[in-house]
ZAZALO-168496 format. One record per residue (C-alpha): residue in one letter; x, y, z. Coordinates in nm, 3 decimals, padded with zeros to 5 digits, m for minus. Layout:
N
+------+---------+---------+---------+
: type :       X :       Y :       Z :
+------+---------+---------+---------+
:    A :       X :       Y :       Z :
...
+------+---------+---------+---------+
# end
This chain:
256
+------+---------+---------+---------+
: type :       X :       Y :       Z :
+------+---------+---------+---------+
:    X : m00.626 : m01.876 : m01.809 :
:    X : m00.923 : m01.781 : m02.050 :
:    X : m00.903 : m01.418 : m02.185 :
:    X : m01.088 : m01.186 : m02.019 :
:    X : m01.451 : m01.081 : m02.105 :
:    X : m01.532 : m00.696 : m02.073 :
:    X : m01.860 : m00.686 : m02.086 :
:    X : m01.875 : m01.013 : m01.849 :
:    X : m01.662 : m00.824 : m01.565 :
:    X : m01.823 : m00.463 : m01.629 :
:    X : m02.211 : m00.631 : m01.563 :
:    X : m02.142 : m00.476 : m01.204 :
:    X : m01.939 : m00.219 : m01.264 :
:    X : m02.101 :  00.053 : m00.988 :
:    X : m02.043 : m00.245 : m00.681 :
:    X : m01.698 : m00.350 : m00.840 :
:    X : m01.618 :  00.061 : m00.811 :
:    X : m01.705 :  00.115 : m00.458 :
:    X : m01.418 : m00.024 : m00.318 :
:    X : m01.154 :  00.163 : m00.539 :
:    X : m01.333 :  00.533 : m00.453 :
:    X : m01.295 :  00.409 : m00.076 :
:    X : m00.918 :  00.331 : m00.120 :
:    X : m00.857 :  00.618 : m00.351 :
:    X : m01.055 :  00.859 : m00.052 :
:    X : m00.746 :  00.735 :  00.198 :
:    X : m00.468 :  00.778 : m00.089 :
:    X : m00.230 :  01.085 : m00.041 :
:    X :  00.036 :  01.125 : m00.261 :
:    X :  00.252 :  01.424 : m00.162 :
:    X :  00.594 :  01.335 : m00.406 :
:    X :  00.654 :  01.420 : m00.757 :
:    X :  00.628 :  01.134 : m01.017 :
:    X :  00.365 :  00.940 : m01.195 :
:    X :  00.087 :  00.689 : m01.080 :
:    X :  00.050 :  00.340 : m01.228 :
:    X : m00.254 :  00.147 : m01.227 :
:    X : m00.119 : m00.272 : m01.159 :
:    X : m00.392 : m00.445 : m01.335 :
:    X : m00.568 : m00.160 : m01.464 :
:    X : m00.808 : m00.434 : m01.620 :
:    X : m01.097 : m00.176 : m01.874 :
:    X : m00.961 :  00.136 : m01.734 :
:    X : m01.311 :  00.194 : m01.538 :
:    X : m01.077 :  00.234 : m01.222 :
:    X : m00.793 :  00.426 : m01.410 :
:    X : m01.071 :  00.666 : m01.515 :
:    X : m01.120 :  00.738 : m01.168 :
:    X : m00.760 :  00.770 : m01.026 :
:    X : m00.661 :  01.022 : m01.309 :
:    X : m01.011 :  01.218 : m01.169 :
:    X : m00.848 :  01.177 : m00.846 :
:    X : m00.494 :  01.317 : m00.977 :
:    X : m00.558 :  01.501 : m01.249 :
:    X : m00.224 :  01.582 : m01.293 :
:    X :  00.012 :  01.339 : m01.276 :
:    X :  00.071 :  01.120 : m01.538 :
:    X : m00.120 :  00.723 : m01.512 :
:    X :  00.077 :  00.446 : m01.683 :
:    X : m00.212 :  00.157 : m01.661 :
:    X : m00.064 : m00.226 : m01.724 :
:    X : m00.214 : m00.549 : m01.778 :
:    X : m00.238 : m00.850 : m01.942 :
:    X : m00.522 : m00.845 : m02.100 :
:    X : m00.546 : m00.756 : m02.470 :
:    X : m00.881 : m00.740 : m02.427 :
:    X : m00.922 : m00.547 : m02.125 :
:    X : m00.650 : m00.283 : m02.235 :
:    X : m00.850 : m00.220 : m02.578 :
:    X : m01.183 : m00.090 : m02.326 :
:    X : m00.901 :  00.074 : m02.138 :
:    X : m00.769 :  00.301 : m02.432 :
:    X : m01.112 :  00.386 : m02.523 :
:    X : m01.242 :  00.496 : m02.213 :
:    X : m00.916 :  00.711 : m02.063 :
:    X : m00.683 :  00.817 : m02.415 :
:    X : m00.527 :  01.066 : m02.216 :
:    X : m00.351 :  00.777 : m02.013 :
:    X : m00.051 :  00.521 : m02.108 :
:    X : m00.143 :  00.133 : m02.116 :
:    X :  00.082 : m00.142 : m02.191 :
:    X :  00.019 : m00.506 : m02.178 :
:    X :  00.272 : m00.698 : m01.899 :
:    X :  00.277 : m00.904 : m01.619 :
:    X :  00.177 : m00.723 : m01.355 :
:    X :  00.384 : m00.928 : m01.100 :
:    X :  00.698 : m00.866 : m01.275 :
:    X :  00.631 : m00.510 : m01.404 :
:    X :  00.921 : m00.264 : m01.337 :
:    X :  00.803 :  00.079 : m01.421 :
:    X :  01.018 :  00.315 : m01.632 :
:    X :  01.104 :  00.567 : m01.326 :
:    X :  01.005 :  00.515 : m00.963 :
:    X :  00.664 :  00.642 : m00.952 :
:    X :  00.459 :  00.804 : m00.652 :
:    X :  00.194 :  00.587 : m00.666 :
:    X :  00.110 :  00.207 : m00.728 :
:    X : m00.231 :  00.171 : m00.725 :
:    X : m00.414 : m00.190 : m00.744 :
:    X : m00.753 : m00.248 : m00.747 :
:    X : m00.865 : m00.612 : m00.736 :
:    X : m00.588 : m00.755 : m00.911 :
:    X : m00.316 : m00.859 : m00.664 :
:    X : m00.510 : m01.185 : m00.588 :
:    X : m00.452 : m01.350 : m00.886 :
:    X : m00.076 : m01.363 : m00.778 :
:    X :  00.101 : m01.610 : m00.514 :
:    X :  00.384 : m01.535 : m00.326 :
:    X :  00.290 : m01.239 : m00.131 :
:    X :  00.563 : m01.196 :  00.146 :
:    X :  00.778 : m01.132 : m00.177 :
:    X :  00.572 : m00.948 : m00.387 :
:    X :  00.455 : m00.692 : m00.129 :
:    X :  00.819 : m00.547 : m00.051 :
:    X :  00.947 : m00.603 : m00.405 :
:    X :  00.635 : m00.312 : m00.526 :
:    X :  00.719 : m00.117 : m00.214 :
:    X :  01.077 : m00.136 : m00.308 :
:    X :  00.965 :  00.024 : m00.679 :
:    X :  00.857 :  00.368 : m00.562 :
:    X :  00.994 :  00.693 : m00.556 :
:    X :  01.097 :  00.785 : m00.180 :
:    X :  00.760 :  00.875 :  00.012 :
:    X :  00.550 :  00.710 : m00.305 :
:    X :  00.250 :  00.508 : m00.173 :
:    X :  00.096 :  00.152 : m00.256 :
:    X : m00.226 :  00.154 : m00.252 :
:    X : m00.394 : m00.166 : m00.293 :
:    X : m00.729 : m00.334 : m00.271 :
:    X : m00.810 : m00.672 : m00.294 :
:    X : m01.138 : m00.947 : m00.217 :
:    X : m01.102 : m01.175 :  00.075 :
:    X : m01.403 : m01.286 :  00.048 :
:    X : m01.268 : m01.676 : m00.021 :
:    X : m01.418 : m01.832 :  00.261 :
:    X : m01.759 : m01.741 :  00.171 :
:    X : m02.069 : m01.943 : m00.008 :
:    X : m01.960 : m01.770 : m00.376 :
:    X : m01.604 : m01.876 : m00.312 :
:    X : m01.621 : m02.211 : m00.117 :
:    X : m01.900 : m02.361 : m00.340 :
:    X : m01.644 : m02.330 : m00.625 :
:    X : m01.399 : m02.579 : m00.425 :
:    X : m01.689 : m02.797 : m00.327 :
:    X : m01.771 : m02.840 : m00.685 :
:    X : m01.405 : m02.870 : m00.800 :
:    X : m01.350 : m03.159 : m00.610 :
:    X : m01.677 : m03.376 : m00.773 :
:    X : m01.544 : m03.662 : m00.973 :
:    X : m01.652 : m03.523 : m01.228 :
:    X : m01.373 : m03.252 : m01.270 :
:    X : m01.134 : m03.325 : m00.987 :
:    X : m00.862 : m03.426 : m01.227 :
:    X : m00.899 : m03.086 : m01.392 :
:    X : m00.931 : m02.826 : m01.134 :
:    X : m00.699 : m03.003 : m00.884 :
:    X : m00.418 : m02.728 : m01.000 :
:    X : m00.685 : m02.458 : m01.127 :
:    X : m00.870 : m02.378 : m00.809 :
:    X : m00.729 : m02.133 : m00.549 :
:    X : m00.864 : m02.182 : m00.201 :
:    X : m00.733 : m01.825 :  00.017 :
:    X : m00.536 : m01.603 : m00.207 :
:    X : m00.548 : m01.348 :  00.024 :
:    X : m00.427 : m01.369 :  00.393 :
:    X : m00.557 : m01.196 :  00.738 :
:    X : m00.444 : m00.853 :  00.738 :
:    X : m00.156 : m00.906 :  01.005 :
:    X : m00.005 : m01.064 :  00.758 :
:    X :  00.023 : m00.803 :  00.510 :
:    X :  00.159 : m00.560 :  00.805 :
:    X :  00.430 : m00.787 :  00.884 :
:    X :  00.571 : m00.783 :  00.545 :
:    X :  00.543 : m00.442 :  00.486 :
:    X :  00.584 : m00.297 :  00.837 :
:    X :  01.010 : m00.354 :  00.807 :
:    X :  00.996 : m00.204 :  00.449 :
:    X :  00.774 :  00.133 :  00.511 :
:    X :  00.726 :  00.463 :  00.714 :
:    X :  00.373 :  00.358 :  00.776 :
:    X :  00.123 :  00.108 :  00.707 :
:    X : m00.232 :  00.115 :  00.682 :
:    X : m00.435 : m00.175 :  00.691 :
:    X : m00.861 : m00.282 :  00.738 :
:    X : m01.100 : m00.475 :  00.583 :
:    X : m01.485 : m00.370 :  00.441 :
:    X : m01.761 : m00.600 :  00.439 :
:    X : m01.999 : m00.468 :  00.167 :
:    X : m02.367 : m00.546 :  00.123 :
:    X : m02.412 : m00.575 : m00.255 :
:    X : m02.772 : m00.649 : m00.329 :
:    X : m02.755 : m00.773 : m00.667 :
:    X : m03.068 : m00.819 : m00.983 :
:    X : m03.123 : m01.128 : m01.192 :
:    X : m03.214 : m01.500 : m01.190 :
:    X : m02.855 : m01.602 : m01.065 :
:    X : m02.666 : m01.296 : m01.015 :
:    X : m02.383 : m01.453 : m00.762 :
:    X : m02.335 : m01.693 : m01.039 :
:    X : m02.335 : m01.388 : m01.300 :
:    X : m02.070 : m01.210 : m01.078 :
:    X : m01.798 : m01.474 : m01.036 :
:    X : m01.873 : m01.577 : m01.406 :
:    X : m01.670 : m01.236 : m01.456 :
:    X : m01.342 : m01.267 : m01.187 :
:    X : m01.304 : m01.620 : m00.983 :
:    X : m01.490 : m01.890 : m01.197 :
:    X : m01.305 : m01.784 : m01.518 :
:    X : m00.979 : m02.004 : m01.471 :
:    X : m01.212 : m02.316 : m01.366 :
:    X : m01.422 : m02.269 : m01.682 :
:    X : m01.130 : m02.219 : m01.877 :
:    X : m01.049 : m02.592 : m01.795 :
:    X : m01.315 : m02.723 : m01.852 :
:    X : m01.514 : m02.816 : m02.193 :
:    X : m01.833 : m02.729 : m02.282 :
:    X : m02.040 : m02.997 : m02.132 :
:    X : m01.852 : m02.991 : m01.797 :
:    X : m01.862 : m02.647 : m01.769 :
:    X : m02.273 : m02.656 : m01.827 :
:    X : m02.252 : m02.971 : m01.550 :
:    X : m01.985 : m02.731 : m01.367 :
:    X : m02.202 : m02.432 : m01.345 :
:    X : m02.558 : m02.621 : m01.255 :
:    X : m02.344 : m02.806 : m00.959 :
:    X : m02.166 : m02.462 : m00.869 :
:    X : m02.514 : m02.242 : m00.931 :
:    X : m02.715 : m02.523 : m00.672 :
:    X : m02.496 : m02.431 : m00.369 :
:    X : m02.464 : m02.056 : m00.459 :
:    X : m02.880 : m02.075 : m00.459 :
:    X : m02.899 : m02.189 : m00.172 :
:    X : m02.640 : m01.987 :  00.026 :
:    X : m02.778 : m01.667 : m00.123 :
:    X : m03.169 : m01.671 : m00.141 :
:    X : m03.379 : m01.396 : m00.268 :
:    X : m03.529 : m01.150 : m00.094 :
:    X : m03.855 : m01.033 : m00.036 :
:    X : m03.789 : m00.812 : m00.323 :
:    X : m03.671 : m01.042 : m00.512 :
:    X : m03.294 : m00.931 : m00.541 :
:    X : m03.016 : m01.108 : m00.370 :
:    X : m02.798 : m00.965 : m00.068 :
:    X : m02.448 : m01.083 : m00.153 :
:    X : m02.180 : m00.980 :  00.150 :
:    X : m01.858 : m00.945 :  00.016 :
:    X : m01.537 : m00.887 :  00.241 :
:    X : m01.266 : m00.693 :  00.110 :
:    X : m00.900 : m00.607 :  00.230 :
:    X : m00.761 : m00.262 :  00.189 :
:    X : m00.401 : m00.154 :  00.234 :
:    X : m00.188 :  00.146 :  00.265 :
:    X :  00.205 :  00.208 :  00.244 :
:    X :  00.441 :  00.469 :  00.253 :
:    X :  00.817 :  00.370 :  00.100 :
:    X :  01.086 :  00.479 :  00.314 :
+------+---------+---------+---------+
# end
């Protein structure tokens, strides 16, 4: 996968945001320990959960060299080290694992769910957000253009239809593992500025791993074929900015 940009991914930083004050406004954390951010990403999000907690200590991890140097310059009060985030094991159990749009890029949920429940103090929380917004316009005009001649061959094993499942799901993996379990979804309304802004926006999170794979002149005949169908799907308004719905899956757990 391409490193991450920034400056790409912060372009909507405010409507990025919004979902991790909502899940940080149904966060209690009642036991002693730390909090770590899982895929703290620029620290924009870290920067708010050490508002939040002021003081406990925030561990932020990722794997993004990149991403961690924004971190350490906007929160040097906190701890970041570069890891995989799905096989992180922090130093002491901590009392909160908080994720914020992150989770998605990994497979194997039914596993992965318990295993970071399993990682907390007694009474710690995971608290974790993540899109599901894959079976909209901005997500299924990337698969209709991934399967053109064109770049079949290269995105076959790149492109990743529904990362996240239904919510029942998610309770019936963590339901046998936790004193309680909290689960909905959020629909936002972004309404977004620019010429192409959907394009703009998955430029920064789900169309970097299909660019990545692509050279220059198929990612230019990529991005025309992808930035067609996202036109269309998402016109303009009378205004002339551009309503983009985005769903968004929020959940809640308590370790035994």
């Amino acid at each position: 996968m391409a490193d991450w940009d920034p400056a790409q991914y912060l372009k909507f930083e405010d409507q990025r945001a919004r979902p991790a004050v909502d899940l940080l406004g149904r966060v209690d954390v009642s036991v002693p320990g730390e909090i770590v951010d899982l895929g703290c990403g620029a620290g924009n999000i870290t920067r708010l959960v050490a508002r939040r907690f002021p003081e406990r200590g925030i561990l932020g991890v990722d794997s993004s060299p990149e991403m961690l140097a924004k971190a350490r310059a906007v929160l040097p009060g906190a701890r970041f080290i570069e890891g995989d985030i799905a096989r992180f094991v922090p130093p002491a159990p901590p009392a909160l694992i908080f994720s914020n749009a992150a989770l998605h890029w990994l497979d194997d949920h039914p596993a992965l769910f318990p295993a970071l429940l399993g990682r907390l103090a007694r009474g710690g929380v995971l608290a974790v957000q993540m899109p599901r917004n894959h079976g909209a316009p901005s997500h299924t005009a990337m698969v209709e253009a991934s399967r053109l001649p064109r770049f079949r061959d290269k995105l076959a094993l790149v492109v990743r239809e529904s990362p996240v499942s239904a919510p029942a799901a998610y309770y019936s993996v963590l339901a046998p593992h936790a004193a309680r379990v909290d689960i909905w979804e959020t629909e936002y309304l972004h309404v977004l500025e620019g010429e192409s802004p959907v394009v703009e926006w998955t430029m920064g999170t789900a169309l970097r791993p299909l660019l990545a794979a692509l050279d220059a002149d198929e990612r230019a005949e990529f991005l025309e074929a992808y930035g067609r169908r996202v036109a269309e799907a998402y016109p303009k308004a009378v205004d002339g900015k551009t309503p983009f719905p985005f769903r968004r899956l929020f959940l809640v757990a308590t370790a035994r």
